[in-house]
C-alpha positions as CSV (number, residue, x, y, z in Angstrom):
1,X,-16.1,-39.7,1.6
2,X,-17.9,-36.8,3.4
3,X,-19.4,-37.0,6.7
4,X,-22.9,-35.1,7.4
5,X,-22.4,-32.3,10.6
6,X,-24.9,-31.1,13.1
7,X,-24.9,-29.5,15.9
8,X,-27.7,-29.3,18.1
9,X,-28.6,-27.0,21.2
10,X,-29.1,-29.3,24.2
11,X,-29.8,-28.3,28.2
12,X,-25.9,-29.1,28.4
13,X,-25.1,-26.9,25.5
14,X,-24.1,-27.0,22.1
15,X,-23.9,-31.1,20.9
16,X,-22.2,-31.9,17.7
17,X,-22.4,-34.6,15.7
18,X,-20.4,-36.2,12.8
19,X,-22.2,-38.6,10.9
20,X,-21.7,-41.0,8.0
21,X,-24.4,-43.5,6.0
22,X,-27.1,-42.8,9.0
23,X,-23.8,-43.7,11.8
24,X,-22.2,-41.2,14.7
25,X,-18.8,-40.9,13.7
26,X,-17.9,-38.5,16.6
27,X,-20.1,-36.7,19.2
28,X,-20.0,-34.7,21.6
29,X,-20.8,-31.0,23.9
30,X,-19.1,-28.5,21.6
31,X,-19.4,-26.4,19.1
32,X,-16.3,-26.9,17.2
33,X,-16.4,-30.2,15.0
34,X,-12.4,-29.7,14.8
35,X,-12.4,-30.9,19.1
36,X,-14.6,-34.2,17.7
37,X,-11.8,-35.0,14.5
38,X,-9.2,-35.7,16.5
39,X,-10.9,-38.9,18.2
40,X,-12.2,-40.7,14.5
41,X,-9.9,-43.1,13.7
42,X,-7.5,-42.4,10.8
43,X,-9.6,-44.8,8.4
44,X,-12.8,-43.5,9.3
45,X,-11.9,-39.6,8.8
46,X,-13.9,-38.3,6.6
47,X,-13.0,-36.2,3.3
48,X,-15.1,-33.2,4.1
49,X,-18.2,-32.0,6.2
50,X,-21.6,-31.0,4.9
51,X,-23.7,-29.3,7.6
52,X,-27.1,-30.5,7.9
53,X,-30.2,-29.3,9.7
54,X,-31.0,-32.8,11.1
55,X,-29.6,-36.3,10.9
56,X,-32.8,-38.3,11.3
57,X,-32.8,-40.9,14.1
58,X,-29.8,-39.6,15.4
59,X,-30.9,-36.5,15.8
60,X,-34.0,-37.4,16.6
61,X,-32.2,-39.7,19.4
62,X,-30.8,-36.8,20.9
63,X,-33.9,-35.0,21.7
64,X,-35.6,-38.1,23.0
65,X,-32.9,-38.4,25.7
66,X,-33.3,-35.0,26.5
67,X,-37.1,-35.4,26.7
68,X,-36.8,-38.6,29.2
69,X,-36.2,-41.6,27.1
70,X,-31.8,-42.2,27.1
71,X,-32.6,-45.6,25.9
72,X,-33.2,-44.3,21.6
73,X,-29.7,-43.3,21.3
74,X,-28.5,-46.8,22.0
75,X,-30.4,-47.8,19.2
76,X,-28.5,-45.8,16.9
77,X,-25.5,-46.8,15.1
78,X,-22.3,-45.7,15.8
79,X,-18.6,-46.7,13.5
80,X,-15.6,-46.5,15.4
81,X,-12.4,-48.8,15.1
82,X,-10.0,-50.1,17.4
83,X,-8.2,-53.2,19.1
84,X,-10.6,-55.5,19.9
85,X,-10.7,-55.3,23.8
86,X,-11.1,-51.7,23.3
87,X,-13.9,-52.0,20.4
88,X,-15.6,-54.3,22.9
89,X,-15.8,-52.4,25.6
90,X,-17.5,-49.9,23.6
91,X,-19.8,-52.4,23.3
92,X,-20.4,-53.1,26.3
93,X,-21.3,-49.3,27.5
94,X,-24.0,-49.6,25.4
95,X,-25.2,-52.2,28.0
96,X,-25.3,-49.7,31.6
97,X,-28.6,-49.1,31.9
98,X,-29.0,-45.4,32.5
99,X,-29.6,-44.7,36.2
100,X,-27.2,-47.4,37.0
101,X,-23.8,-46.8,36.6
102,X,-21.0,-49.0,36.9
103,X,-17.7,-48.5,38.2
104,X,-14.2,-48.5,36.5
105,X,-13.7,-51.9,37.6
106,X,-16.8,-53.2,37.0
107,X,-16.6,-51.7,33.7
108,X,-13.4,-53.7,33.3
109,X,-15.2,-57.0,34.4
110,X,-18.0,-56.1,31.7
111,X,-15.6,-55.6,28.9
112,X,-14.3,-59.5,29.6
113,X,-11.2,-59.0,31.8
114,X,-11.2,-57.8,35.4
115,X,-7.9,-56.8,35.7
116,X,-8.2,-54.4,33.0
117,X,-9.5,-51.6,34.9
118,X,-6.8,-49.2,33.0
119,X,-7.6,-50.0,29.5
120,X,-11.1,-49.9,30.5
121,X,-10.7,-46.6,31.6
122,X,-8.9,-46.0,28.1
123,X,-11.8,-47.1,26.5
124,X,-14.0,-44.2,28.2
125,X,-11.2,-41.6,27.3
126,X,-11.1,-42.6,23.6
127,X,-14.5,-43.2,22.9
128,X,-15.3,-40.9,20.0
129,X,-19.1,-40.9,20.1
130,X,-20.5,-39.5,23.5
131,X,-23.9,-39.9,24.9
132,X,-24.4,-42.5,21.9
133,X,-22.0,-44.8,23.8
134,X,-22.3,-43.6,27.4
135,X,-18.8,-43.0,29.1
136,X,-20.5,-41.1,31.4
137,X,-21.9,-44.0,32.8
138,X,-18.9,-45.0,34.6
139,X,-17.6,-43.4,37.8
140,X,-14.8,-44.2,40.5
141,X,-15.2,-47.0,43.2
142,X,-15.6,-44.7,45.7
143,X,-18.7,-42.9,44.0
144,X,-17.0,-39.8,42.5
145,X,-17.3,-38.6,38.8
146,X,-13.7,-39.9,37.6
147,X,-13.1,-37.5,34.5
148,X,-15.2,-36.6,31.4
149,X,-14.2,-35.4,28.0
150,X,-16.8,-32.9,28.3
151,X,-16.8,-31.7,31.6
152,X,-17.7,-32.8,35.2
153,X,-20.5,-30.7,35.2
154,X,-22.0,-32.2,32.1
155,X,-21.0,-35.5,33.3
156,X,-22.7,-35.0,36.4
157,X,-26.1,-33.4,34.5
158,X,-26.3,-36.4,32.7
159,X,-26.3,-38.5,35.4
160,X,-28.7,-37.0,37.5
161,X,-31.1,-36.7,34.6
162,X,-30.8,-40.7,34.0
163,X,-31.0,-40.9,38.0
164,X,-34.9,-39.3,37.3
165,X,-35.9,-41.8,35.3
166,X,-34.4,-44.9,36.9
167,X,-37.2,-47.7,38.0
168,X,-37.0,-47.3,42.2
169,X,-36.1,-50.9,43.1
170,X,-38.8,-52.7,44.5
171,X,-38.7,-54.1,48.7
């Protein structure tokens, strides 16, 4: 089955997508769809790639994050497949609230198992469908960035844009 293939230009740079039946396959701040492939599971790789000139909601996701509003593209679906701690945890990124993110370990405690801070961790490295299921939400304990299949510098633009549009807590 073929997969539909966009990319986008973003503030961060070029954004590709993979997409399949209105889902994100694979995502991310590149220009070359061959650096997304590698990261779709083995069942969900598709035959071929048609490009398309926009993808919809998804598409249509993508710009509304860039234009204040990160909240559309967790409303878009996204197919990956893995063990189920891992597909979980996926899951459960979709849950950070932009502005707010969580550490490693309290990534690991959302995900169902506190002492998993490592395959948390894993979960953020093999996630195939960036800014759709926000890895970058997660840093170290002590504050710093961690790592970032696209960059620090991306990592770090997307989380002081979210930072902008986080509710001030209230005294």
């Amino acid at each position: 089955m073929n997969a539909q293939l966009l990319t986008m230009d973003t503030p961060d740079g070029p954004f590709t997508i993979i997409a399949r039946d209105g889902a994100v396959l694979a995502s991310g701040w590149t220009a070359v769809p061959g650096e997304l492939t590698g990261q779709i599971h083995a069942e969900l790789l598709p035959g071929g790639y048609e490009p398309v000139a926009e993808l919809g909601g998804i598409s249509a996701a993508v710009e509304e994050f860039y234009a204040g509003n990160p909240g559309a593209a967790m409303d878009v679906p996204v197919l990956q497949k893995s063990g189920p701690f891992r597909s979980h945890a996926w899951d459960m990124l979709r849950t950070v609230a932009p502005g707010h993110p969580v550490t490693y370990t309290e990534y690991a405690e959302l995900s169902g198992n506190a002492k998993a801070v490592r395959a948390a961790a894993s979960a953020c490295a093999f996630n195939a469908a960036a800014l759709f299921v926000p890895c970058h939400r997660v840093i170290r304990t002590d504050g710093s960035l961690g790592g970032f299949r696209w960059g620090l510098a991306i990592k770090e633009s997307l989380l002081a844009r979210e930072r902008q549009l986080a509710p001030v807590p209230q005294a």
